[in-house]
LUMLOZA-36522 format. One record per residue (C-alpha): residue number from 1; residue in three letters; x, y negated, z negated. Coordinates in Angstrom, 3 decimals. Each point is the difference from the previous one (the first is absolute). Last residue first. Layout:
REM LUMLOZA-36522
(NUM; "ALA"; (X; Y; Z)) ...
This chain:
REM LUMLOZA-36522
(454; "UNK"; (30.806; -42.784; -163.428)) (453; "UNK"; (1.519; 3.627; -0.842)) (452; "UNK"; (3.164; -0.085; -1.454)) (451; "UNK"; (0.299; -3.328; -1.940)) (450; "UNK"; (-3.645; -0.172; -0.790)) (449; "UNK"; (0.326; 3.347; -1.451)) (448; "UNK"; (2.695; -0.924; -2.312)) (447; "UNK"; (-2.202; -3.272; -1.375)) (446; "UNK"; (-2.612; 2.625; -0.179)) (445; "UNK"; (1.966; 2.524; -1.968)) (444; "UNK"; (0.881; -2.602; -2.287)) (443; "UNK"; (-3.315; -1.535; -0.622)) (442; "UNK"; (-1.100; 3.380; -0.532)) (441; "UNK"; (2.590; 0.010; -2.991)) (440; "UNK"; (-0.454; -2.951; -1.637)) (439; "UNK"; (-3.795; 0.418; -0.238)) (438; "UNK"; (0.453; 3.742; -1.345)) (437; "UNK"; (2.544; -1.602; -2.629)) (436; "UNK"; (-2.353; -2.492; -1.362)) (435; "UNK"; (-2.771; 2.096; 0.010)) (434; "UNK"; (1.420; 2.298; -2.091)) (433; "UNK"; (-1.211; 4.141; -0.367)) (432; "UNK"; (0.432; 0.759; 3.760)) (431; "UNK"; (-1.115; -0.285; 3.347)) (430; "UNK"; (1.293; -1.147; 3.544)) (429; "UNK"; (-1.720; -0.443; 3.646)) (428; "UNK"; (1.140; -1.118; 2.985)) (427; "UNK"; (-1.880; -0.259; 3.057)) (426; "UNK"; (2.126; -0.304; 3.328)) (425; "UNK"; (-2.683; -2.069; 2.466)) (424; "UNK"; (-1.269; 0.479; 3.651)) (423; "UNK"; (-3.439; 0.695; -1.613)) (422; "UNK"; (-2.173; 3.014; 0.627)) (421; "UNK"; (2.652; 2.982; -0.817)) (420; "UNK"; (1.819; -2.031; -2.836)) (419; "UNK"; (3.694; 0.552; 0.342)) (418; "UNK"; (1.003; 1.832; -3.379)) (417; "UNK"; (1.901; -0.823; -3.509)) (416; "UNK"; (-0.819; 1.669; -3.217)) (415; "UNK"; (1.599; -0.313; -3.405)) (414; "UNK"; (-1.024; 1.650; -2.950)) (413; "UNK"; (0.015; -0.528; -3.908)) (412; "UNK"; (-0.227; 1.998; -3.202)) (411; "UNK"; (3.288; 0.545; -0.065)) (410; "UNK"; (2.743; -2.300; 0.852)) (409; "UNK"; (-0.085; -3.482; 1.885)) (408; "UNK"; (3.276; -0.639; 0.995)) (407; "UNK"; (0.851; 3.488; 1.338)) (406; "UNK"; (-3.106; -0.151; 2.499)) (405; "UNK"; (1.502; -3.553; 0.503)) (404; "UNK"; (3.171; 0.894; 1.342)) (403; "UNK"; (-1.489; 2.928; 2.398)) (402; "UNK"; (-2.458; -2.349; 1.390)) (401; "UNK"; (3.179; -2.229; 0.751)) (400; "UNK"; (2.117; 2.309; 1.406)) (399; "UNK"; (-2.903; 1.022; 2.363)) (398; "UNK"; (-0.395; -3.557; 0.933)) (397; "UNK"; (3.843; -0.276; 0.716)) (396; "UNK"; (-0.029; 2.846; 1.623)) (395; "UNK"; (-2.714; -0.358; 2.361)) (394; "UNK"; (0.196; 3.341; 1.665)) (393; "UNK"; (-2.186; 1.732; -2.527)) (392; "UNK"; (-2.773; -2.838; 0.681)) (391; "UNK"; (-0.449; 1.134; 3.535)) (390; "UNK"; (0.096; -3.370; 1.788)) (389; "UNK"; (-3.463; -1.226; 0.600)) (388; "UNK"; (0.427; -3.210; 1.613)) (387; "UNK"; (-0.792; -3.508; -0.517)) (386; "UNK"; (-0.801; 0.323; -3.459)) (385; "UNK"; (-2.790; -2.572; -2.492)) (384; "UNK"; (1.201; 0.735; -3.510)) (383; "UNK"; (-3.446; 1.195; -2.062)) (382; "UNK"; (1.029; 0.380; -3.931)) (381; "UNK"; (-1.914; 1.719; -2.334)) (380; "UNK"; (0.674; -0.097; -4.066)) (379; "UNK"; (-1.065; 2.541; -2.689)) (378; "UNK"; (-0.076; -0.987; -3.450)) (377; "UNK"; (-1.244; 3.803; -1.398)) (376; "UNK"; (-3.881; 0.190; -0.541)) (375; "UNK"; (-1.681; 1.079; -3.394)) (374; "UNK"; (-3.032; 2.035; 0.465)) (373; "UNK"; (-3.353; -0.270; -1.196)) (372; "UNK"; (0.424; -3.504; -0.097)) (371; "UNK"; (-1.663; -0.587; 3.159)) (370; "UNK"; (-3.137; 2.303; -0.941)) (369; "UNK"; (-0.516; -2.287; -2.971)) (368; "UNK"; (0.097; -3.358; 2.206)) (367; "UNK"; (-2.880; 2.066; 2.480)) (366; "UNK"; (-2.532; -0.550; -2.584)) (365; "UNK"; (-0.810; 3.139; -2.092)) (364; "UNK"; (-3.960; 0.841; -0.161)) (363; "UNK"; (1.147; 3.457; 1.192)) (362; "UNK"; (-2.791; 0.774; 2.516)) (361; "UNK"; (0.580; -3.243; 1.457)) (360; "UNK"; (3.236; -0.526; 0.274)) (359; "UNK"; (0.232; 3.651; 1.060)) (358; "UNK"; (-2.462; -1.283; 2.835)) (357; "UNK"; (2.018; -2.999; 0.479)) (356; "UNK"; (2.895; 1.564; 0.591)) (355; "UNK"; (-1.641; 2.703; 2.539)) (354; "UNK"; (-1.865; -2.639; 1.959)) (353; "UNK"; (3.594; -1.943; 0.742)) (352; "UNK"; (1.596; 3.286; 1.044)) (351; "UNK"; (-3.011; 0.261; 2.724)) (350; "UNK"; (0.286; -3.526; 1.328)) (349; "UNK"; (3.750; -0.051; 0.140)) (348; "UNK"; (-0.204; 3.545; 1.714)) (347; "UNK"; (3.336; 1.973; 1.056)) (346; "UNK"; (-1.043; 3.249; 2.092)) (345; "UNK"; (-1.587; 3.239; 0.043)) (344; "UNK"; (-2.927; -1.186; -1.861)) (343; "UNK"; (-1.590; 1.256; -3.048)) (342; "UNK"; (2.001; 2.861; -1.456)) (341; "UNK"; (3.031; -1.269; 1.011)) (340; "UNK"; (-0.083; -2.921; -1.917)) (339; "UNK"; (2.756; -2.461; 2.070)) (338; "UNK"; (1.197; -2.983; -2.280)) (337; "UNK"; (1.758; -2.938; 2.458)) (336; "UNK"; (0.172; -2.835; -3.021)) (335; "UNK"; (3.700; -0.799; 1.130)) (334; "UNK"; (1.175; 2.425; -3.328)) (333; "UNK"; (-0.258; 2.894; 2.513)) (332; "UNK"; (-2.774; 2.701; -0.034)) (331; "UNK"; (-0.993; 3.410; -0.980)) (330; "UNK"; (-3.014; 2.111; -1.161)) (329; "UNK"; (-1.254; 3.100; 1.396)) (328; "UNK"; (2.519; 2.859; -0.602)) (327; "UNK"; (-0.220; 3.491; 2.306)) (326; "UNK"; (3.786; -0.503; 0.172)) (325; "UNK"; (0.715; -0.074; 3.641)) (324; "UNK"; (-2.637; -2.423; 0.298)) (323; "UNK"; (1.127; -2.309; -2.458)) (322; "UNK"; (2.874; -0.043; 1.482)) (321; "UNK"; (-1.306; -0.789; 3.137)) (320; "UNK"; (-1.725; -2.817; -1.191)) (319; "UNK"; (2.249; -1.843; -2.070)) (318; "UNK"; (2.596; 0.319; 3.355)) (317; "UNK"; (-2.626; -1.273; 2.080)) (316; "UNK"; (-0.558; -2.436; -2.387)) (315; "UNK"; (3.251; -1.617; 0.511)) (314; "UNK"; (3.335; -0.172; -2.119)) (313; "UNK"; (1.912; 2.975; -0.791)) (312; "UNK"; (-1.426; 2.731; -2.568)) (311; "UNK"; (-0.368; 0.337; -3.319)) (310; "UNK"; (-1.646; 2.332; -2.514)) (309; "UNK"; (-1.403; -0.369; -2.936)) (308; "UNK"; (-1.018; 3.251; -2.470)) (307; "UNK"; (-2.673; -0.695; -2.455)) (306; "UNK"; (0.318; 0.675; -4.143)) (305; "UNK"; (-1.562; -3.061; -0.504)) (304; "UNK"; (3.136; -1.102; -1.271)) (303; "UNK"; (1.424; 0.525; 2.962)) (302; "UNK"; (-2.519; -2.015; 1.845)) (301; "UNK"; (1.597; -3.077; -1.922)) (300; "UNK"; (3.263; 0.688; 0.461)) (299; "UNK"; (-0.507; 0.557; 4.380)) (298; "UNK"; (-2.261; -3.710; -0.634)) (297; "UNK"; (2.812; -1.568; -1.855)) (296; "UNK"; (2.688; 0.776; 2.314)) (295; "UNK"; (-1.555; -2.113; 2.158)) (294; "UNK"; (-1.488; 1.410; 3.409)) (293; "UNK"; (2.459; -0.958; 2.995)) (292; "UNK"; (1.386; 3.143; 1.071)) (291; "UNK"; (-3.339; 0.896; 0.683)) (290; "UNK"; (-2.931; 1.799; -1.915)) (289; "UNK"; (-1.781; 3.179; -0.603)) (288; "UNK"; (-1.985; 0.953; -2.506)) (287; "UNK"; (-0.094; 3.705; -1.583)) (286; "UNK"; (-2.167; 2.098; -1.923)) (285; "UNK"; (-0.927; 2.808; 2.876)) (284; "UNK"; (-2.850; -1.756; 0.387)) (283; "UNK"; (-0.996; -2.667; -2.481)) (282; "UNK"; (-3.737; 0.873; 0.001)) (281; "UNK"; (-0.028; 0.933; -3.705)) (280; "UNK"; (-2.225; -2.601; -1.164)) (279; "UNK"; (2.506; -1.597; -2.300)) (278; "UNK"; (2.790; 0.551; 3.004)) (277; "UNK"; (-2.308; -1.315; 1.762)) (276; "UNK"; (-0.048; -3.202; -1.826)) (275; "UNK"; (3.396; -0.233; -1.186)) (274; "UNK"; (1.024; 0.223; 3.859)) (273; "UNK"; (-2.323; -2.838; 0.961)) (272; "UNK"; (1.538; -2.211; -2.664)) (271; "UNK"; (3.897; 0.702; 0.693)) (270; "UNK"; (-0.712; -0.198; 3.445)) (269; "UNK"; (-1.706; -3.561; -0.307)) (268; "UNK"; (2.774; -1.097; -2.282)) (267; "UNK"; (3.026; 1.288; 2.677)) (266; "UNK"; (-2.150; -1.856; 2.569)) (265; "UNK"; (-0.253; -3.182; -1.834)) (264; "UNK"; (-1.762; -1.678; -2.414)) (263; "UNK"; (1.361; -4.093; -0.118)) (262; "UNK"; (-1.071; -2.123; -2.621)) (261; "UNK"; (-2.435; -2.967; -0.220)) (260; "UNK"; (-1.194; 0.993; -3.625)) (259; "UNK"; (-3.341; 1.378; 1.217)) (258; "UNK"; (1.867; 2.790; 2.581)) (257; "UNK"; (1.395; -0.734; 3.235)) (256; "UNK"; (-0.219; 2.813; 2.468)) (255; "UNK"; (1.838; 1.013; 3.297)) (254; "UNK"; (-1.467; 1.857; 3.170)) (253; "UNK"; (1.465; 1.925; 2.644)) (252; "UNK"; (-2.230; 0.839; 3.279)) (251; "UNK"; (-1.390; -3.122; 0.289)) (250; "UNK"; (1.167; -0.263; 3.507)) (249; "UNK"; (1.525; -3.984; -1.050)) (248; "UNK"; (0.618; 0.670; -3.625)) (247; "UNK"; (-2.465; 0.647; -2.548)) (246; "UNK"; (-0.327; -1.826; -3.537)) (245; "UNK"; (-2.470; 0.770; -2.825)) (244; "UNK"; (-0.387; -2.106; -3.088)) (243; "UNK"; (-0.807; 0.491; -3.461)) (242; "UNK"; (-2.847; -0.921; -3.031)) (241; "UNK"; (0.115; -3.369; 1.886)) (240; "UNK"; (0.351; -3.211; -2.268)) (239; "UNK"; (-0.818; -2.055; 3.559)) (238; "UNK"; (3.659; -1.786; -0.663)) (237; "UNK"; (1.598; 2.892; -0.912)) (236; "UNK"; (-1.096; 2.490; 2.610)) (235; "UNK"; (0.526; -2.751; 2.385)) (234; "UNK"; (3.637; -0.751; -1.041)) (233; "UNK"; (0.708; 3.776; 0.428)) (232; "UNK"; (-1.378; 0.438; 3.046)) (231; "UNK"; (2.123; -2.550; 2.112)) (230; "UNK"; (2.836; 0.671; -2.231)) (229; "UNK"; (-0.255; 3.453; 1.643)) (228; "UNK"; (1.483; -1.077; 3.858)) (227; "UNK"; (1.107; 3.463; 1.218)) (226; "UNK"; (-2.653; 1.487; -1.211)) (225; "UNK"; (-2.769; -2.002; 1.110)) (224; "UNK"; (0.337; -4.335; 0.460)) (223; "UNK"; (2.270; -2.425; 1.449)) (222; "UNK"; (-0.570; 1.304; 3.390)) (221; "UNK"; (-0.113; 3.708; 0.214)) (220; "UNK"; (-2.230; -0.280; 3.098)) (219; "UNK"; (-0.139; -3.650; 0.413)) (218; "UNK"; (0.623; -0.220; 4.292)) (217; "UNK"; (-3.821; 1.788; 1.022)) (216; "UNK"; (-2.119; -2.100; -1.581)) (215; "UNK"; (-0.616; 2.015; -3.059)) (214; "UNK"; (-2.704; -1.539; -2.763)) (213; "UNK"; (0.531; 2.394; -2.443)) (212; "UNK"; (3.092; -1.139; -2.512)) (211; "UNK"; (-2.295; -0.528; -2.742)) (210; "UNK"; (-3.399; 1.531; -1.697)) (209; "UNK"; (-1.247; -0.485; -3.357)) (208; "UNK"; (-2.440; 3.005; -0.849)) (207; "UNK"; (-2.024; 0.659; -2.423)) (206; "UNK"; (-0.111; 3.840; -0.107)) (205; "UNK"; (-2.867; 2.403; 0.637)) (204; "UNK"; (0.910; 2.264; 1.827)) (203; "UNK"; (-1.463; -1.560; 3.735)) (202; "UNK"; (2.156; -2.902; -1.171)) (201; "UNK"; (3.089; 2.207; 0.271)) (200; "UNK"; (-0.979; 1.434; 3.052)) (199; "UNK"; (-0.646; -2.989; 1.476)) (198; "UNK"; (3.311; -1.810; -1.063)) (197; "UNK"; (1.813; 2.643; 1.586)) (196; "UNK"; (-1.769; -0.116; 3.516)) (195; "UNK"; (0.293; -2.876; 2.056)) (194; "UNK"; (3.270; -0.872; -1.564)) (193; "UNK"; (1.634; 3.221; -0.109)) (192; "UNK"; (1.845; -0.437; 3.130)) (191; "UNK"; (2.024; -2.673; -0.311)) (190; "UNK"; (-0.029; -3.792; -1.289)) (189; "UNK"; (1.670; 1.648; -3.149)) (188; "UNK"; (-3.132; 1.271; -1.352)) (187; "UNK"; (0.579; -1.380; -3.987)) (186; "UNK"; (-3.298; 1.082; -1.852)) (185; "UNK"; (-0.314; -1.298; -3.527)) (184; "UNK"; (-1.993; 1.465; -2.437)) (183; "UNK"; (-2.653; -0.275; -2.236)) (182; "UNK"; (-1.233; 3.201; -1.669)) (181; "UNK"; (-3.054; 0.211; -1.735)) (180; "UNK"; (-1.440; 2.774; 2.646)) (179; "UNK"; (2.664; 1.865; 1.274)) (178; "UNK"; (-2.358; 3.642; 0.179)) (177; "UNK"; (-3.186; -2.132; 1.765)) (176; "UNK"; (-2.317; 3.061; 0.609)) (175; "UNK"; (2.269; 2.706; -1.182)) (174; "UNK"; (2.902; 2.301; 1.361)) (173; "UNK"; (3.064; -1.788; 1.376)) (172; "UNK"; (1.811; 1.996; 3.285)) (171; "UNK"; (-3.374; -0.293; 2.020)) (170; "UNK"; (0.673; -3.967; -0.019)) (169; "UNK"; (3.171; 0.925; 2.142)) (168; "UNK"; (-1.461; 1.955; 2.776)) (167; "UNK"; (-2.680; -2.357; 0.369)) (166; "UNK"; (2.504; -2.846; 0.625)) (165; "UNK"; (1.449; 2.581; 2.047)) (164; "UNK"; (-3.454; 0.552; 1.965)) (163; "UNK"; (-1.147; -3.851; -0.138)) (162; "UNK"; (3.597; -0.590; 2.086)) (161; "UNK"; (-0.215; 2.127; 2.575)) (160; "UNK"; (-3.784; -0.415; 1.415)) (159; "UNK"; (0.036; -1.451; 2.901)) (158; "UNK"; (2.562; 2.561; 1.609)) (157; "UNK"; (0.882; -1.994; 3.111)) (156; "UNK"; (0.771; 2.447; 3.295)) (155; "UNK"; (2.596; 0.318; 2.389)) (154; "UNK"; (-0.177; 2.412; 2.351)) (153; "UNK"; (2.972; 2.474; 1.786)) (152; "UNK"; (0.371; -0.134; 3.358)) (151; "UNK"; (-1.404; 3.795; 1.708)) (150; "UNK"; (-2.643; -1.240; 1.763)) (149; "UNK"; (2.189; -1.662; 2.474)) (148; "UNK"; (3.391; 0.105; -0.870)) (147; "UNK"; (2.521; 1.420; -2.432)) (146; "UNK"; (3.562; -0.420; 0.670)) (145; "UNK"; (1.925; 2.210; 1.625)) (144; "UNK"; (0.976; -2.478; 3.101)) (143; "UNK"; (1.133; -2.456; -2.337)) (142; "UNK"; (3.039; 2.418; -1.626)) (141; "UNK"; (-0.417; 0.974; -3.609)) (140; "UNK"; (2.628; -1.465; -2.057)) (139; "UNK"; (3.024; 1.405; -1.094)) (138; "UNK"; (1.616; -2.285; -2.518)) (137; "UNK"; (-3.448; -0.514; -1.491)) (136; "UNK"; (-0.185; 4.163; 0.028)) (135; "UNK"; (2.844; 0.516; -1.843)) (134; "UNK"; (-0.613; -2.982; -2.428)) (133; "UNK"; (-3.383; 2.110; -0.358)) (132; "UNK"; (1.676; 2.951; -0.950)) (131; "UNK"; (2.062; -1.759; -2.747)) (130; "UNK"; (-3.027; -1.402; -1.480)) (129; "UNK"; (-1.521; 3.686; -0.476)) (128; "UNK"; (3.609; 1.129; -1.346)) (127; "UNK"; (0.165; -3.160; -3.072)) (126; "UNK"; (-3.979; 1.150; -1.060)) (125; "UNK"; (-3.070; -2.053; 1.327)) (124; "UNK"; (-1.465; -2.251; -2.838)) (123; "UNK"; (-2.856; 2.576; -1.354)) (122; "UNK"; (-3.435; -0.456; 0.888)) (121; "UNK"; (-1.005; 3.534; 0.514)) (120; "UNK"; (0.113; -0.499; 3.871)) (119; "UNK"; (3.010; -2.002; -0.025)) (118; "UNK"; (0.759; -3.048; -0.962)) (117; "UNK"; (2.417; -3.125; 1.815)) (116; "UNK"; (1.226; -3.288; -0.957)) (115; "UNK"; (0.454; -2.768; 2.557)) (114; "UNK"; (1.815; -3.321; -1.049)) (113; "UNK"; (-0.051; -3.657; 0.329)) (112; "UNK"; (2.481; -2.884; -0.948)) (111; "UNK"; (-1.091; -3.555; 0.419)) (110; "UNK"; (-2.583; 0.024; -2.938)) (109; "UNK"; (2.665; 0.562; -3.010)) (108; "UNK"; (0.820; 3.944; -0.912)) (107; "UNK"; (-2.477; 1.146; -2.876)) (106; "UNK"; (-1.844; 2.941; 2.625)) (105; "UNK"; (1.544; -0.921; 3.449)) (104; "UNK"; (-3.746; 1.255; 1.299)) (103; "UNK"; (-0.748; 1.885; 3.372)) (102; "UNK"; (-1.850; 3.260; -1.353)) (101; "UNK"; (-0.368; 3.344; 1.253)) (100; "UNK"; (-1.782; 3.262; -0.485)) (99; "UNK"; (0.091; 3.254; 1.970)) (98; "UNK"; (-2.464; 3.140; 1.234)) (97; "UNK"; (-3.209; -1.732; -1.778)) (96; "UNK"; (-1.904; 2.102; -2.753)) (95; "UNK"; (-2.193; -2.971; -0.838)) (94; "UNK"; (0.511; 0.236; -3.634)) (93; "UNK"; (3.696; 1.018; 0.649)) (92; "UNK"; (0.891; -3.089; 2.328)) (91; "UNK"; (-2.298; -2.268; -2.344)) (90; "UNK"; (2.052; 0.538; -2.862)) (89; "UNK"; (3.473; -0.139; 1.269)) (88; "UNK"; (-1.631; -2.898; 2.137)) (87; "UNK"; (-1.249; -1.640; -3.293)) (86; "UNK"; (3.606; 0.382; -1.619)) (85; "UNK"; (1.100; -2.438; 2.279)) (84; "UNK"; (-2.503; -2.546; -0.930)) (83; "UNK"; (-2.449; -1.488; 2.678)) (82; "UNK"; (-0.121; -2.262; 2.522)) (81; "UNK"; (-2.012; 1.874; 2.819)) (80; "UNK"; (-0.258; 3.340; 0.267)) (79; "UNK"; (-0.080; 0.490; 3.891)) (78; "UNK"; (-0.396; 3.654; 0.671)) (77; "UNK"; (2.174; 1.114; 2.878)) (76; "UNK"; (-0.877; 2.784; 2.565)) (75; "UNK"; (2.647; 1.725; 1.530)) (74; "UNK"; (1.243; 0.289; 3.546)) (73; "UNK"; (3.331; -1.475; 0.046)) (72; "UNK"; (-1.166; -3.069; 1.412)) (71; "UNK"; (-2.388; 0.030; -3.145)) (70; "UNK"; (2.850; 0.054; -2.160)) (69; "UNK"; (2.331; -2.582; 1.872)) (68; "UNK"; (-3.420; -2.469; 0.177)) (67; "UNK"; (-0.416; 0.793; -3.927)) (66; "UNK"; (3.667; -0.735; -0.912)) (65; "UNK"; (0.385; -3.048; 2.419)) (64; "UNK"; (-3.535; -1.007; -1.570)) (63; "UNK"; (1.013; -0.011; -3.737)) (62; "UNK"; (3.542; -1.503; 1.200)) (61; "UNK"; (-1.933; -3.442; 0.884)) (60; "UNK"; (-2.864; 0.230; -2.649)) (59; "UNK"; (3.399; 0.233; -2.541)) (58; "UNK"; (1.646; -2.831; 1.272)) (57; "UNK"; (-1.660; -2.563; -1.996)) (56; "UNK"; (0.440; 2.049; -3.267)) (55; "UNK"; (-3.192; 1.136; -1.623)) (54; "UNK"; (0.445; 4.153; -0.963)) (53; "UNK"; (-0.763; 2.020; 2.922)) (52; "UNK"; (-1.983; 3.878; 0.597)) (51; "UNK"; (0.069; 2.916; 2.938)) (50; "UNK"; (-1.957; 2.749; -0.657)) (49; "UNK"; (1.889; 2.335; 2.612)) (48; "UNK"; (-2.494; 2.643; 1.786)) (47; "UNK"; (1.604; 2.997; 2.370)) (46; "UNK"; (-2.497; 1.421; 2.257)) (45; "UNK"; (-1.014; 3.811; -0.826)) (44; "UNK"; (1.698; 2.462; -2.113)) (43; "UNK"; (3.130; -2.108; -0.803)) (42; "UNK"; (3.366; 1.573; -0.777)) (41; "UNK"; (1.573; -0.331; 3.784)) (40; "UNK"; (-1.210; -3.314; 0.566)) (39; "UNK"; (1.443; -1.493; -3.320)) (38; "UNK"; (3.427; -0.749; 1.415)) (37; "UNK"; (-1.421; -1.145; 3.013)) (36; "UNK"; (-2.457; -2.006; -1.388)) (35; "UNK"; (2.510; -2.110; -2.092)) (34; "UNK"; (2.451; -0.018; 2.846)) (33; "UNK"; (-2.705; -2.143; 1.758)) (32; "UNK"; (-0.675; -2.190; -2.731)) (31; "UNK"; (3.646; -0.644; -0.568)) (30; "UNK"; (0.481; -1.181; 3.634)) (29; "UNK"; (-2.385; -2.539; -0.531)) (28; "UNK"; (1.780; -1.270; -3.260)) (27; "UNK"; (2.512; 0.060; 0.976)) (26; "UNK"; (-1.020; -2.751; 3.261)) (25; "UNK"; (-1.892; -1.409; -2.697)) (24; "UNK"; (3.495; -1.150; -1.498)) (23; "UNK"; (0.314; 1.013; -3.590)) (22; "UNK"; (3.731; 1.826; 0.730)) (21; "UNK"; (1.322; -2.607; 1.541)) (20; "UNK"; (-1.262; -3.480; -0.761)) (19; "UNK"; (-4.064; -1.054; 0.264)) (18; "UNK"; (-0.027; 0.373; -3.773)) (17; "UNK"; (2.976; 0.063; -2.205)) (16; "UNK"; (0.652; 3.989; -0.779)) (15; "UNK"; (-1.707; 2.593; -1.531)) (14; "UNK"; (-0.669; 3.866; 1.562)) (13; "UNK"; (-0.771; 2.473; -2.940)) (12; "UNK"; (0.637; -0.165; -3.086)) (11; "UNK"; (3.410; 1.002; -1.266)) (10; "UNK"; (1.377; -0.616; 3.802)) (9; "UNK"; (-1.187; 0.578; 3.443)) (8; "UNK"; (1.280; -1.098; 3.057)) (7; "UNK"; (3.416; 1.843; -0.644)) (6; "UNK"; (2.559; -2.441; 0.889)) (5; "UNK"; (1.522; 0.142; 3.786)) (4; "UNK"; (-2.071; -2.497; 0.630)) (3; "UNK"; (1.939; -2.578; -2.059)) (2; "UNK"; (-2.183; -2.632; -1.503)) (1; "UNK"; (0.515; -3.655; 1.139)) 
């Protein structure tokens, strides 16, 4: 059971199993409410949440706590539909809505749920705008205050979500058909890119094999998107694909497989996309930002493109903010999350996909040229499954060990252990120049982990 005395929200919103404290629609109810409140005193005239899901079974359930608590509060919700994350960021801007929010567990497996929030811009609300509305969930408005009569809140569909991202996205390619020639293959994770991803790659111009989009509600993330990319990697070989595509459950990160069956991940992507503008002189302020995670290889190769890389702790959010505090528009995490703020406020599988394969295709270079662009340190993750959350300085034995094998391991090479902030899991990751010794060592730390924390 989660402990209530937790903060609700963690690295991304509100996630937990589904129908379990915190993603109970009683929450969920009660979050609507606060929602309004907190937005009340900023909005000119009624306050308007675009409200979208990804395809687990539970998400219709918490999708209509959420709307029901919003338009008890007195605001009007705009039903989205299932629909990428990114596409509320989008859609709450385009339609210049007070809030946006979206019930999806992103690549967590179909039992667990989640509600991620935007605000007005489209931004993921900052660390001090959740905090308020924790204060205002533990303080609830009393019954008798409620809205009533004329004043409850409506609930309306908006028909029309989907065809204006998809249109959103096409716009970002010039041309008639601008991937025409291209085959590809188009891995929707069972989730919420499956009505519309294939679509707008099609609409392109690109032959497209299609798999992992036929969602029925309990094979989100299934065998198949990012966290499963065999799945696209044996179909890109066996249809002789020019490269794959892969989203995870909300679609909002996205991994690619080039020709030769091989991985291109995040750190590629960013090194690409910052090349590019940096060629076209729209890398602003010359700098990318990343995560404690990026390889070593990406933060060398950007140096010797004479741009500056950053890190920051794990989470968009962070990416994001950074970013913002900057005046840069290009970060991400290794994951496949790649934000482009001078598109979209937010992470967009969809979007980041359109940008490869535009350089792809304005280059003539296939996507197993880009990968080798830079050379990636072994790095190894570990996930050890915890039982509590002990601060990690107080686990001596853990810290002793993290210590032991930051001396082990020698320069180039870095060692990072943290509780995951969707996932009730320690994640471990090391790098350095040997494989060998990077393997031996996170198995180490996780055999040590297991002892202190499981």
């Amino acid at each position: 059971m989660r402990d209530r005395t937790e903060p609700l929200f963690g690295t991304d919103g509100i996630r937990g199993v589904a129908n379990r404290y915190p993603m109970t629609p009683e929450v969920a109810v009660t979050l609507g409410r606060a929602l309004v409140r907190q937005l009340e005193s900023r909005a000119a005239n009624t306050v308007t949440v675009v409200v979208g899901r990804d395809t687990r079974l539970s998400s219709p359930m918490l999708e209509a706590a959420l709307a029901a608590g919003v338009a008890s509060g007195g605001g009007t919700v705009r039903l989205a539909g299932c629909i990428p994350t990114a596409a509320v960021s989008f859609l709450t801007a385009e339609l210049r809505a007070s809030a946006g929010a979206v019930v999806s567990a992103s690549h967590n497996p179909f039992h667990d749920n989640g509600i991620k929030l935007f605000d007005e811009r489209g931004f993921k609300l900052s660390a001090q705008a959740e905090r308020n509305l924790e204060e205002l969930l533990a303080n609830p408005v009393p019954e008798e205050d409620w809205p009533h009569g004329a004043l409850v809140g409506r609930i309306e569909s908006l028909a029309d979500a989907a065809e204006r991202y998809a249109g959103f996205a096409r716009s970002r390619l010039a041309g008639a058909s601008p991937l025409a020639g291209l085959r590809l293959v188009v891995d929707c994770a069972h989730g919420a890119a499956s009505g519309i991803a294939p679509r707008v790659f099609s609409d392109l111009g690109a032959r497209v094999h299609v798999v992992g989009a036929e969602p029925d509600g309990t094979n989100i993330n299934e065998g198949c998107g990012t966290q499963h990319i065999g799945t696209l990697r044996a179909e890109v070989l066996r249809v002789g694909a020019d490269g794959g595509v892969a989203f995870d459950g909300d679609a909002d990160r996205v991994l690619l497989v080039d020709e030769e069956g091989e991985v291109v991940d995040g750190d590629h992507v960013l090194f690409v996309l910052a090349e590019a503008l940096s060629g076209r002189g729209r890398l602003a302020r010359n700098v990318v930002v990343g995560t404690s995670m990026s390889n070593l290889g990406l933060e060398l190769g950007l140096r010797s493109l004479g741009i500056e890389f950053v890190r920051v702790p794990v989470g968009d959010r962070n990416v994001v903010e950074e970013l913002r505090r900057r005046g840069g528009v290009l970060g991400g995490e290794p994951s496949g999350h790649v934000v482009q703020l001078h598109v979209l406020p937010t992470g967009d599988g969809l979007l980041t996909a359109l940008a490869m394969l535009e350089r792809a295709v304005e280059t003539g270079r296939r996507w197993s040229e880009w990968r080798r662009r830079i050379v990636k340190y072994p790095q190894v993750l570990r996930s050890v499954p915890v039982r509590r959350r002990l601060p990690l300085d107080e686990v001596a034995e853990l810290r002793g060990a993290i210590r032991a094998a930051e001396a082990s391991l020698g320069n180039p090479s870095r060692v990072v252990v943290r509780y995951s902030g969707t996932e009730p899991v320690l994640r471990i990751m090391v790098e350095g120049d040997s494989a060998e010794t990077v393997r031996a060592v996170a198995d180490e730390l996780a055999s040590v982990a297991e002892r202190c924390l499981a």
